[in-house]
FIDODO-677288 format. One record per residue (C-alpha): residue number from 1; x, y, z. Coordinates in nm, 2 decimals, always signed. Layout:
vovex | px | py | pz
NUM | X | Y | Z
...
***
This chain:
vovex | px | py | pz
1 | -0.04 | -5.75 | +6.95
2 | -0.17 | -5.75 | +6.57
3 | +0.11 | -5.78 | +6.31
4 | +0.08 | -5.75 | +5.94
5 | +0.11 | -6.08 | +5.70
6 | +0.37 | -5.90 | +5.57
7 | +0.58 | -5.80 | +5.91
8 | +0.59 | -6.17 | +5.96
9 | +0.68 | -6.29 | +5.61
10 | +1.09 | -6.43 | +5.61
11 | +1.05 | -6.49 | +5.98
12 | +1.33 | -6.77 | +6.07
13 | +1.24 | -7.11 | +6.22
14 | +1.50 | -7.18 | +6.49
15 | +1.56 | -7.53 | +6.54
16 | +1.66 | -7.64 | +6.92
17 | +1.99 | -7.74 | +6.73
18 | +2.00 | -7.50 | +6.41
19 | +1.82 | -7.28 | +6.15
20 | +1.51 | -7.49 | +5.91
21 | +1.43 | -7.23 | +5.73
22 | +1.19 | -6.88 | +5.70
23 | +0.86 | -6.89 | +5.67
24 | +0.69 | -6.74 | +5.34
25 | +0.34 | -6.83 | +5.38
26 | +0.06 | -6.90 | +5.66
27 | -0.22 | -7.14 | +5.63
28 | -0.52 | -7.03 | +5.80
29 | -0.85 | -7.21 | +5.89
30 | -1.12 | -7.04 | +5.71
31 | -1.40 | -7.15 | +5.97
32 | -1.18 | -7.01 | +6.29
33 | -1.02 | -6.76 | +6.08
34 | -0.66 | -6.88 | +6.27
35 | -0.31 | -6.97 | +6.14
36 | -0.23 | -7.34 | +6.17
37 | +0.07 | -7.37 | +5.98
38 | +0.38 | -7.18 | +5.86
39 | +0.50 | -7.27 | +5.49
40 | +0.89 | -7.29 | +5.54
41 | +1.13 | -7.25 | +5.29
42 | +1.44 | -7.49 | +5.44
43 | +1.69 | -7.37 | +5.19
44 | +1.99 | -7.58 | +5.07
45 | +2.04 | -7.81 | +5.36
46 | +1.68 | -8.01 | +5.31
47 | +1.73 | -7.98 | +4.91
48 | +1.45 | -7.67 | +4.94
49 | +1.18 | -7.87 | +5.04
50 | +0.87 | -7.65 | +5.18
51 | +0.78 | -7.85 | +5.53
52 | +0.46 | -7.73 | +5.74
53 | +0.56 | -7.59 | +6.10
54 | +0.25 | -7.57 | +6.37
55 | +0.29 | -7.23 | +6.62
56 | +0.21 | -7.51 | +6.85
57 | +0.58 | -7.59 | +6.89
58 | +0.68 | -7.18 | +6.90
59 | +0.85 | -7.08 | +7.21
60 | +0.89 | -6.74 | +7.32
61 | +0.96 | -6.56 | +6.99
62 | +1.19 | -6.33 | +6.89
63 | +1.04 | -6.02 | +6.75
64 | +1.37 | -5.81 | +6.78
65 | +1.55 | -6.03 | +6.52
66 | +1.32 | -6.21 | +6.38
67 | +1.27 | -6.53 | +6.49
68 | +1.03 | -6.83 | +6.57
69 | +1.21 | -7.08 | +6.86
70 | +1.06 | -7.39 | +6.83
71 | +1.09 | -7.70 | +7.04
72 | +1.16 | -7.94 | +6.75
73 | +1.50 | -8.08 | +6.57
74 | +1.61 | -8.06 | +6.26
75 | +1.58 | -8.45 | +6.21
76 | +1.22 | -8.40 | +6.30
77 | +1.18 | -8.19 | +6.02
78 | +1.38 | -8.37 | +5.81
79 | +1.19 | -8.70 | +5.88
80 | +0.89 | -8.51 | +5.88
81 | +0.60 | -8.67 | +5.66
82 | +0.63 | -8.50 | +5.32
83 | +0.30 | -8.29 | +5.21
84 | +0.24 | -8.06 | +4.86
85 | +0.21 | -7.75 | +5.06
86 | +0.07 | -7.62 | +4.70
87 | -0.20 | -7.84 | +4.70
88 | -0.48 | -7.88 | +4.99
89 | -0.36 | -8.04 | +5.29
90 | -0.59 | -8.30 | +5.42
91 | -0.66 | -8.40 | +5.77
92 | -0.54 | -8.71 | +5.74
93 | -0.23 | -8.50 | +5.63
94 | -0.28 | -8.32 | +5.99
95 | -0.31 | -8.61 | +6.16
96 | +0.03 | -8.75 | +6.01
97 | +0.21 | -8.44 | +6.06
98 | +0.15 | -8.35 | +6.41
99 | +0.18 | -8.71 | +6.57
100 | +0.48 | -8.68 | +6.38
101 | +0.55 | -8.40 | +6.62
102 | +0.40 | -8.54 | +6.90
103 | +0.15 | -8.26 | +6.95
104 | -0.25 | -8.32 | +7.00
105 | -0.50 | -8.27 | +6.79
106 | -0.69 | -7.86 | +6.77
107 | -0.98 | -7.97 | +6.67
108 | -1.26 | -8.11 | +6.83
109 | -1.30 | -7.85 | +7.12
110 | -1.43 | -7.53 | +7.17
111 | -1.10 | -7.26 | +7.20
112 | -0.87 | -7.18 | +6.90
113 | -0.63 | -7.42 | +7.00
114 | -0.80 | -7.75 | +7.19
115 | -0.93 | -7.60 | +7.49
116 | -0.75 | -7.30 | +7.51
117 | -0.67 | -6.97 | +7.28
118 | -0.27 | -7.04 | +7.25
119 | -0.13 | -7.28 | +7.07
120 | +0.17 | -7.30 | +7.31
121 | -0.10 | -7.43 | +7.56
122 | -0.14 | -7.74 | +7.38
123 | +0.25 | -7.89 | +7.37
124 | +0.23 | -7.78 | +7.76
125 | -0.06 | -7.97 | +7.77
126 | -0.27 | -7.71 | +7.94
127 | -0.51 | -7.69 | +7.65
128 | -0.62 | -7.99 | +7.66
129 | -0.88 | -8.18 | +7.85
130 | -0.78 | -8.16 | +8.26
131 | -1.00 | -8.43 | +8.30
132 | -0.81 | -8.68 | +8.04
133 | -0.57 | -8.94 | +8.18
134 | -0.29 | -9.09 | +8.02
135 | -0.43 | -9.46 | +8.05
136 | -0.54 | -9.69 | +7.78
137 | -0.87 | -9.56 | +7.79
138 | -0.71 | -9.18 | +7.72
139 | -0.54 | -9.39 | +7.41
140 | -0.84 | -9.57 | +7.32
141 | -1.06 | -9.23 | +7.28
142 | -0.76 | -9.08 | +7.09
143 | -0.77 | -9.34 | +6.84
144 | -1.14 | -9.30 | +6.80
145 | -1.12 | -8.92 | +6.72
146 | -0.82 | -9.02 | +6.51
147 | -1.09 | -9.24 | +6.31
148 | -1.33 | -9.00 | +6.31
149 | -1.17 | -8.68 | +6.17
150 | -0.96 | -8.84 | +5.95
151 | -1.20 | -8.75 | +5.64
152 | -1.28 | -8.44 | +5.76
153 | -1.20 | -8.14 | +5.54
154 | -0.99 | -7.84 | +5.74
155 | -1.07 | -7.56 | +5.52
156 | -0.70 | -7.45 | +5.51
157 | -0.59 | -7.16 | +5.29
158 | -0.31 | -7.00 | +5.20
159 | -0.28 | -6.65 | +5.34
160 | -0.12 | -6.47 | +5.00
161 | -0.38 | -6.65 | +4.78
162 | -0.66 | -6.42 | +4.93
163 | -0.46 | -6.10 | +4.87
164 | -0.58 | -5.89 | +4.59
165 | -0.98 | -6.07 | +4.61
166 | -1.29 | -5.82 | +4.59
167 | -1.50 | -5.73 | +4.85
168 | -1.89 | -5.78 | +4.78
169 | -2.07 | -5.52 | +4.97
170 | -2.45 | -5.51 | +5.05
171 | -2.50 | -5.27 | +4.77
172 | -2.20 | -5.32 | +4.58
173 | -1.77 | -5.37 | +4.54
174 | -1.62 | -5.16 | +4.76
175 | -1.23 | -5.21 | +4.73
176 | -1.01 | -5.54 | +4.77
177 | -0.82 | -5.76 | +5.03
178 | -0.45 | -5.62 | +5.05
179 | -0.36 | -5.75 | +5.39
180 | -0.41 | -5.98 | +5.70
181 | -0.34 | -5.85 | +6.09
182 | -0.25 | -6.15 | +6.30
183 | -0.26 | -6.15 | +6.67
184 | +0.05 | -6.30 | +6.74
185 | +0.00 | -6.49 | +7.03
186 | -0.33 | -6.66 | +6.93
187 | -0.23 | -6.70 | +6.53
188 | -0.60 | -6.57 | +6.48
189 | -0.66 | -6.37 | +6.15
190 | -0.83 | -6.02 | +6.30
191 | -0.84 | -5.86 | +6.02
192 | -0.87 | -5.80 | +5.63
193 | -0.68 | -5.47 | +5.51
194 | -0.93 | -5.35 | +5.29
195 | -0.79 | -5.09 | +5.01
196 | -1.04 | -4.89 | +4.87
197 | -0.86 | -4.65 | +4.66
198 | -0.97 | -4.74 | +4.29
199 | -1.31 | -4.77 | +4.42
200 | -1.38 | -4.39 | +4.57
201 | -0.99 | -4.26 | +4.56
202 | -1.01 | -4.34 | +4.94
203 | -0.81 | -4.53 | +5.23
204 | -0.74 | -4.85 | +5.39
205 | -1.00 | -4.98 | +5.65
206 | -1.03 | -5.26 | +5.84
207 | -1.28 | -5.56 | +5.85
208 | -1.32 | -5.86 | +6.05
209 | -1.39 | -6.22 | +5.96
210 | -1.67 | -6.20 | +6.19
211 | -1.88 | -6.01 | +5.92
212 | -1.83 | -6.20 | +5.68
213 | -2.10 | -6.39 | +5.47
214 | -1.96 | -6.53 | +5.22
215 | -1.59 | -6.65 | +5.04
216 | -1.63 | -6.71 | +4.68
217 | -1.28 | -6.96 | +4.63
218 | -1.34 | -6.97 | +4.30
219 | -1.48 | -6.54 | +4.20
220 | -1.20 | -6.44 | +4.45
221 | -1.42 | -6.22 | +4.61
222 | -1.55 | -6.18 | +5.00
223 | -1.92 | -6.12 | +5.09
224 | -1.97 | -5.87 | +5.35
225 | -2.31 | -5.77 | +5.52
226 | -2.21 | -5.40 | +5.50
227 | -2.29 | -5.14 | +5.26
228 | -2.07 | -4.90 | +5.09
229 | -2.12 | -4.64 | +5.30
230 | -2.04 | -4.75 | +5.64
231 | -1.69 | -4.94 | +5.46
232 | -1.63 | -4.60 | +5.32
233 | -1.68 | -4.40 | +5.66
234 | -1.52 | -4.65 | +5.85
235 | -1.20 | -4.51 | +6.05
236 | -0.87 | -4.51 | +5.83
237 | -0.64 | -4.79 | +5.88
238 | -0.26 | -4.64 | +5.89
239 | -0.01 | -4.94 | +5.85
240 | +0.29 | -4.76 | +6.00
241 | +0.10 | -4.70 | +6.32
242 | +0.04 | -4.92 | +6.58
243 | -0.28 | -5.05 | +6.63
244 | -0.42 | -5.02 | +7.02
245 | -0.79 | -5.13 | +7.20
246 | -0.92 | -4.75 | +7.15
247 | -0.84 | -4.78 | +6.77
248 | -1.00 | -5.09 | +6.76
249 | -1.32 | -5.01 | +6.97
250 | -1.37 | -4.75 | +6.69
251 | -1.35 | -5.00 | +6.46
252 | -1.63 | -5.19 | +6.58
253 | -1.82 | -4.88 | +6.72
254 | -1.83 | -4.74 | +6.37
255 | -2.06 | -5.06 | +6.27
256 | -2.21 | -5.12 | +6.54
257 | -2.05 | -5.39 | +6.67
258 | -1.90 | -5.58 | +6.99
259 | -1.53 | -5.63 | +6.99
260 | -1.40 | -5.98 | +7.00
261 | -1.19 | -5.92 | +7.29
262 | -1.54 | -5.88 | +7.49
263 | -1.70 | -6.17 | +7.37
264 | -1.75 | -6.50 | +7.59
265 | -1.42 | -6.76 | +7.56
***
């Protein structure tokens, strides 16, 4: 299911022994287009620290009140290694963090999460290699990919910096970013909410990271290889109805496009 940014903004983090904190921002990979952290605010009993918290710990959430399960204490948390989340958050920061945790690595394979499209699958283990042993040689190549990654930049962004940025179409601006939809059982960003109402006095339309060329970090703007005219005759987006397959194969009808949920895994 696709949730607004928004819907999941003050979320709890439920400790297997107690609250952490609620989470008021997502960091998403800008190459994948998926959330890898949640920014949590922990509140008065970790002195208001914000701490990083991977979906790869979530259990089976709790959409009626509100709340993220995850299979971690609150020692962990507490003991956790302490990263700016206002600054960029290196991989070596990664690294620290989830061996921390205990929890493999998502990079270096070819799903959103190691092998697979959850991130649950990889504290099961089922996302990762079924061919890897637990041996010294599993250990040795683990250290390796440690070593070779360790520089590597993740491209992690906050999900509230990008709200408000322009969108750069073919033939001109065409409205701005308002929103993200999140499928919430693969943390992948789906969506932009595009609001185009000082533009043409219009609506909200969707468009996916899949068509875009270019993010300009620095203009706050998003390159898309649209034009004006199929964003503006694109099907309304209504936020306070749910979003199914059909309204979705519209979506990518409209442009001409095949849906993600058809494309090879």
């Amino acid at each position: 299911m696709l949730r607004s940014m928004y819907d999941l903004d003050h979320y709890s983090i439920a400790a297997t022994d107690g609250n952490v904190g609620e989470v008021t921002d997502f960091l998403f990979d800008d190459k994948e287009w998926v959330v890898r952290y949640f920014v949590v605010e922990t509140g008065s009993w970790l002195s208001n620290r914000k701490v990083l918290i991977s979906p790869i710990g979530i259990l089976k959430t709790n959409w009626l009140k509100k709340v993220f399960p995850v299979s971690i204490t609150k020692e962990q948390v507490e003991n956790s290694p302490k990263i700016d989340t206002d600054k960029p958050v290196s991989r070596q920061h990664e690294i620290d963090l989830l061996g921390h945790y205990g929890y493999p690595f998502y990079w270096g394979s070819t799903g959103f999460w190691g092998d697979g499209m959850h991130p649950y699958l990889l504290s099961s283990g089922l996302g990762q290699d079924p061919q890897k042993e637990l041996d010294s040689t599993a250990l040795a190549h683990e250290e390796i990919n440690r070593e070779l990654h360790q520089n590597d930049d993740p491209n992690l962004r906050s999900c509230k910096t990008i709200i408000g940025y322009h969108i750069h179409a073919i033939d001109g601006d065409i409205g701005h970013v308002s929103e993200l939809l999140i499928e919430d059982d693969t943390m992948a960003a789906r969506y932009l909410i595009v609001d185009t109402t000082n533009w043409f006095g219009g609506k909200k339309v969707l468009i996916s990271p899949e068509w875009i060329e270019e993010m300009d970090w620095f203009d706050n703007s998003v390159t898309i290889n649209l034009t004006c005219l199929q964003i503006k005759e694109a099907p309304e987006y209504h936020p306070n109805e749910e979003l199914n397959r059909d309204n979705e194969l519209a979506v990518y009808n409209h442009y001409g496009f095949t849906g993600y949920w058809m494309a090879p895994t």
